[in-house]
C-alpha positions as a printed Julia matrix, in Angstrom:
74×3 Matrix{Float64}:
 -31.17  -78.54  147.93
 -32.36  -75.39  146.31
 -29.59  -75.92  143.77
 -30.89  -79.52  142.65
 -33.79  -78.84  142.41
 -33.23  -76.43  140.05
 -30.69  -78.45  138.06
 -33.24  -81.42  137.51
 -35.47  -79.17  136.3
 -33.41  -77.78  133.82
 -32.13  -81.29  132.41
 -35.65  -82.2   132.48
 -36.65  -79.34  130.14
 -33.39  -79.96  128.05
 -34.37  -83.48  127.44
 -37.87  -82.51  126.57
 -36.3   -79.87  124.01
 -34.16  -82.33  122.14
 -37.21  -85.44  122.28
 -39.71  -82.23  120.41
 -36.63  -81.15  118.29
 -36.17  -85.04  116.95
 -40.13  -85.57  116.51
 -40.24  -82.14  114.22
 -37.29  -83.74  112.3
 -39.01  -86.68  111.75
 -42.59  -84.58  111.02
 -40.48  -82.32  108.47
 -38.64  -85.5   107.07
 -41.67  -87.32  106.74
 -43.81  -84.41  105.07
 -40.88  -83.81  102.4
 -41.07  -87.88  101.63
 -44.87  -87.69  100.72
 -44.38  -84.54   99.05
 -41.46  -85.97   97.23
 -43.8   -89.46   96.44
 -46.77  -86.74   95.28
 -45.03  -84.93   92.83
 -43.52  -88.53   91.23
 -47.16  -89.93   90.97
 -48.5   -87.31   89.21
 -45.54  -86.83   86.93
 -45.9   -90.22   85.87
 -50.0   -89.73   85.53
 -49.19  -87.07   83.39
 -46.92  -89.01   81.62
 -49.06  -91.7    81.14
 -51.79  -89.42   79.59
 -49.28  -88.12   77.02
 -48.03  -91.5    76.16
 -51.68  -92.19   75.48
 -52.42  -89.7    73.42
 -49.13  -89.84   71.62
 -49.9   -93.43   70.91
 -53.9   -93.11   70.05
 -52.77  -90.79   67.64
 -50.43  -93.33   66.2
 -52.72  -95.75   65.94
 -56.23  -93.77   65.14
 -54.5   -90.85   63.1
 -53.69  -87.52   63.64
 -57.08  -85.07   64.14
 -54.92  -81.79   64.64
 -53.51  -82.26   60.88
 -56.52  -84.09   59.21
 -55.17  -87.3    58.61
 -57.25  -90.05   59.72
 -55.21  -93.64   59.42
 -58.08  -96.43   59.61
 -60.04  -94.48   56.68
 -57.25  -94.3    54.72
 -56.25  -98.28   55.15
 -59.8   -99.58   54.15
């Protein structure tokens, strides 16, 4: 009896190992997916800001070399 008792307790523990061992899979899987999704956003907020720039300059002129377009058009 001794013996069986013993044994459920030890598949009970087992079981209880693997169920923590799949939720800190999932934990680790889901922390890498929203550090994954962080990184994206704020490559394409940097992105975005660059593009802006890049494109004011286009259209407003260049301040860095002088050059100011909408003077120069009137």
């Amino acid at each position: 009896m001794k013996t069986l008792k013993y044994l459920f307790i030890l598949t009970v523990l087992l079981c209880a190992m693997t169920a923590q061992a799949q939720f800190l899979e999932k934990v680790g899987k889901s922390a890498e997916r929203a550090a994954e999704r962080t990184v994206i956003r704020k490559t394409e907020q940097k992105t975005s800001q660059k593009a802006g720039k890049t494109i004011d300059r286009a259209v407003d002129g260049d301040p860095a070399n002088g050059h100011d377009l909408q003077s120069t058009q009137h």
